[in-house]
C-alpha positions in Angstrom: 59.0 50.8 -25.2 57.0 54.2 -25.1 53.5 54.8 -25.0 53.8 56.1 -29.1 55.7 52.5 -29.7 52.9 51.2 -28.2 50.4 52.6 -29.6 51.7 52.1 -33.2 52.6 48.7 -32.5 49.3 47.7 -31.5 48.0 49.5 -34.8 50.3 47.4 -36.9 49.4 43.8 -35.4 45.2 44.7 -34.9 43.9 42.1 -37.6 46.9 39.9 -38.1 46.6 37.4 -36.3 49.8 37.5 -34.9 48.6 38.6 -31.3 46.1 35.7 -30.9 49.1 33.3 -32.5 51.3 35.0 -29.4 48.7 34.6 -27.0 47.6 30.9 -27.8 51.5 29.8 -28.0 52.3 31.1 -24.1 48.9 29.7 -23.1 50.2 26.6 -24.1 53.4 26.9 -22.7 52.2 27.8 -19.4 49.7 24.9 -19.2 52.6 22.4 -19.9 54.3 23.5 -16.8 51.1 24.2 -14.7 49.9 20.4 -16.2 49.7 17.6 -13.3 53.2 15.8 -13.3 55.0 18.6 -14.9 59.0 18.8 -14.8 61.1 21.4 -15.2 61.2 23.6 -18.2 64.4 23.3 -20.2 65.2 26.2 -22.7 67.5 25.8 -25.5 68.7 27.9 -28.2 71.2 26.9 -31.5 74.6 26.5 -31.2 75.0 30.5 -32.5 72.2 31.6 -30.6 71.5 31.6 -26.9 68.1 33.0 -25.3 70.4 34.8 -22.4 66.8 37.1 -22.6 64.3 34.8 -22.7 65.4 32.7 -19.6 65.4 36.1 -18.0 62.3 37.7 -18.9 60.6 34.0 -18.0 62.2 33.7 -14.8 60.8 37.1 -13.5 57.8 36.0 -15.1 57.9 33.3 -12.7 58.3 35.0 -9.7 55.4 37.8 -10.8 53.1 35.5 -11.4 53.7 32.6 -8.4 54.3 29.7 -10.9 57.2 28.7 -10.2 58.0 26.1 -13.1 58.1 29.0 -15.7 61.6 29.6 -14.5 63.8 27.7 -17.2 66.9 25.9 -16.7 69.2 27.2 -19.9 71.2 24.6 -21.9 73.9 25.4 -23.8 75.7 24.1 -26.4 79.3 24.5 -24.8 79.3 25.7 -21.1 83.0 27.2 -20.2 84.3 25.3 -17.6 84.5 28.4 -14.8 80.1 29.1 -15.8 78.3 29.7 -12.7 76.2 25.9 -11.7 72.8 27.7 -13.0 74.7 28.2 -16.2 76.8 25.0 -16.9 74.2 22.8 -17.9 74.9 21.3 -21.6 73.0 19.4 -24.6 73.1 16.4 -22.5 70.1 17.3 -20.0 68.0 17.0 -23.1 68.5 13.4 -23.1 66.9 12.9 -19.4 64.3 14.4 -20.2 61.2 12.7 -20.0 57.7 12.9 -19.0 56.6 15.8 -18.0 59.5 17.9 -19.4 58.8 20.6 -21.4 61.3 21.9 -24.2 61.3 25.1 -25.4 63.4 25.3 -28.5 64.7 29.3 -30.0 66.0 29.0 -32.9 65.8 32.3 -35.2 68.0 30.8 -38.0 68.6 26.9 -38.5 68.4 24.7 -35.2 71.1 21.9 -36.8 71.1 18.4 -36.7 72.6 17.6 -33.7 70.5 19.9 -31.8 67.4 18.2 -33.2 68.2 15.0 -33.1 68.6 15.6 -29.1 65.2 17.4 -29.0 63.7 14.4 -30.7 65.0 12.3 -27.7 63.5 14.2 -25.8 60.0 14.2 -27.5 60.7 10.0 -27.7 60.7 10.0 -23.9 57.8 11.8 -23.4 58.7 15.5 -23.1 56.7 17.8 -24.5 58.7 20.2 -27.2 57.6 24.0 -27.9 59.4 26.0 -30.7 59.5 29.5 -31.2 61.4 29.9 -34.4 62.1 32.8 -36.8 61.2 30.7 -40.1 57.4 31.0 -42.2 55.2 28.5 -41.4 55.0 25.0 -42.6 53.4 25.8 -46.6 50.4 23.3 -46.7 51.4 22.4 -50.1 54.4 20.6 -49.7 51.7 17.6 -48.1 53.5 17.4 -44.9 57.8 17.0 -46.2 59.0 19.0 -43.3 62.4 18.4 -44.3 64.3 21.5 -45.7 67.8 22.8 -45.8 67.8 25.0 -43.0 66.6 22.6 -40.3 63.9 25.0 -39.6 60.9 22.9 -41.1 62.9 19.8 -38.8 61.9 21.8 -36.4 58.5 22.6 -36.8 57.7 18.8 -37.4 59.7 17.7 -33.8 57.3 20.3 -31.9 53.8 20.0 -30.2 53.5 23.8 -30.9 55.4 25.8 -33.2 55.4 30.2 -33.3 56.7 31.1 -36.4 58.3 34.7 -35.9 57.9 34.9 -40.0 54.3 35.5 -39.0 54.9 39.0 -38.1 58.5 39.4 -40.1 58.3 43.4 -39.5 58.8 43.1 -35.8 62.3 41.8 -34.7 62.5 38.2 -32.8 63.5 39.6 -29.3 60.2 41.2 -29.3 58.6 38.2 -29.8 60.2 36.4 -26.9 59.4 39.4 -25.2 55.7 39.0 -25.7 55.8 35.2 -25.5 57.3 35.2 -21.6 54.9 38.0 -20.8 52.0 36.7 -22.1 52.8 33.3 -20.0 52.9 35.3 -17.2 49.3 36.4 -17.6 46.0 34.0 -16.7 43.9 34.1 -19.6 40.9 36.9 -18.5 38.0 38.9 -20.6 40.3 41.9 -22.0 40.9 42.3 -25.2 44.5 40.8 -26.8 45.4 44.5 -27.6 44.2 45.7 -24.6 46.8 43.0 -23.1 49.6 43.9 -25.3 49.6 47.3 -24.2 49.7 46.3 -20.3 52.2 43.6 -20.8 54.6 46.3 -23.4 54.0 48.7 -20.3 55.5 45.9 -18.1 58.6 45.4 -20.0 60.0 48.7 -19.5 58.3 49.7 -16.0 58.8 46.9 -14.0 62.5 46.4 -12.1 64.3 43.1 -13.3 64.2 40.4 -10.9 66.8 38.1 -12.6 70.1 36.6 -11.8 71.0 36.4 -15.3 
């Protein structure tokens, strides 16, 4: 991302709302796993979609920023048998996890029943569940019927915390994982949000890649 990217990206967000809605989601997951008695963070995408990026960009997030628990282990739907041990791990962890656990669902198009009915095992035993979705919010006038047929609005009633990438439908979803494991990185301090952006857009591109991914 160039500095003219930049630069007209931060023109197009100033006054959305969409930067403070980034910022207050990856405070929030960054507490979870900084919270006394947190577990590990468990990242899970649909069975179409797997954040391959995110669990990269949060694990050198991680190891930038000295909190170790921002480091995800990735579950996927169907781990081939010859995956690496960091990459085998299936639906099933979702059901040991408890307490302390946090879950950070990415779904950019429907999450699926089965899918959510494990994430709302999780949330039964205790774990807290994040989801960073590409639907439009919740509508306030449908008084709190959060089912729909995409499994979206399923979704956004199972989480603690919900980013709704229909916020901001001009910029693509990757960015906004971008931004999200970024901004998690980066204690809270007295700059600006834009003044952040442009630092952590600076980052993405700048900085070497850490990752084992």
């Amino acid at each position: 991302m160039d500095a003219v990217r930049v630069s007209a990206l931060r023109e197009r967000l100033a006054g959305t709302g969409w930067l403070e809605a980034v910022g207050g989601f990856a405070g929030s997951l960054r507490r979870s796993v900084e919270r006394r008695g947190a577990g590990e963070l468990l990242l899970v995408g649909t069975e179409a979609y797997e954040p391959w990026h995110l669990a990269a960009h949060l694990e050198d997030e991680a190891a930038w920023s000295a909190v170790p628990r921002l480091a995800p282990t990735l579950l996927r739907h169907r781990p081939p048998a010859t995956a690496p041990t960091h990459l085998a791990h299936d639906l099933r962890r979702l059901a040991e996890a408890g307490r302390g656990a946090t879950v950070l669902v990415v779904a950019p198009a429907a999450a699926g029943a089965p899918l959510l009915e494990r994430v709302q095992d999780a949330r039964r035993h205790g774990a807290t569940v994040l989801a960073l979705d590409g639907a439009d919010p919740v509508d306030p006038s449908t008084d709190g019927d959060l089912a729909g047929p995409t499994g979206l609005a399923d979704l956004a009633g199972l989480a603690h915390e919900r980013l709704a990438v229909g916020t901001a439908a001009e910029e693509p979803f990757d960015l906004a994982q971008h931004l999200v494991s970024a901004a998690a990185g980066q204690p809270v301090g007295r700059r600006s949000a834009l003044d952040r952006l442009a630092e952590l857009a600076g980052r993405l591109t700048s900085a070497p890649s850490l990752s084992r991914w």
